[in-house]
N, C-alpha and C positions, 0 to 999 in steps of 0.2 A: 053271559057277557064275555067276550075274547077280551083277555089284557094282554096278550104278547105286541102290541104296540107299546103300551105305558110300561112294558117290560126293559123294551129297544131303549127307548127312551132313558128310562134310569139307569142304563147303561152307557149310553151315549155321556149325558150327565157324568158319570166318571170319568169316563174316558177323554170327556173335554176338560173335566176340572185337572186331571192330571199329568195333560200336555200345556194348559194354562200353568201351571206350578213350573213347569220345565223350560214355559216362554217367557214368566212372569221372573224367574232370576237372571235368565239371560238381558231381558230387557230393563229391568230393574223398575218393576210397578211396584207400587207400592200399595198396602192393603184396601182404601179406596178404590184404584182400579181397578185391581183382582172383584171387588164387590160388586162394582158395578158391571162388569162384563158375565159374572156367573147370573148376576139377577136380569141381564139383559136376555142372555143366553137362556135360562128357566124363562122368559115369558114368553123370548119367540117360540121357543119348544110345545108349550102349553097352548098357545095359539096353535102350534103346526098340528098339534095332538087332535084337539079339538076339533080344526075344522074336518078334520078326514073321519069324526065320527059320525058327522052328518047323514 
């Protein structure tokens, strides 16, 4: 089974969470939205993961 997709993936996952941290003081979210955008962001992901294992 190739995981260098769910590799990218958990990488991306960083790399979003820690340009969100960067966006999230400039714009002043507060922990509510940071939640809901990382868990929005982890289902489109998992969706996107999924369908291309088809």
């Amino acid at each position: 089974m190739d995981h260098s997709g769910l590799i990218l993936l958990i990488f991306l996952a960083f790399l979003f969470a820690w340009g969100l941290n960067k966006v999230r003081k400039w714009m002043r979210f507060g922990p509510i939205a940071y939640t809901g955008i990382m868990v929005t962001f982890a289902i489109v992901m998992l969706a996107l993961y999924t369908q291309s294992q088809r």
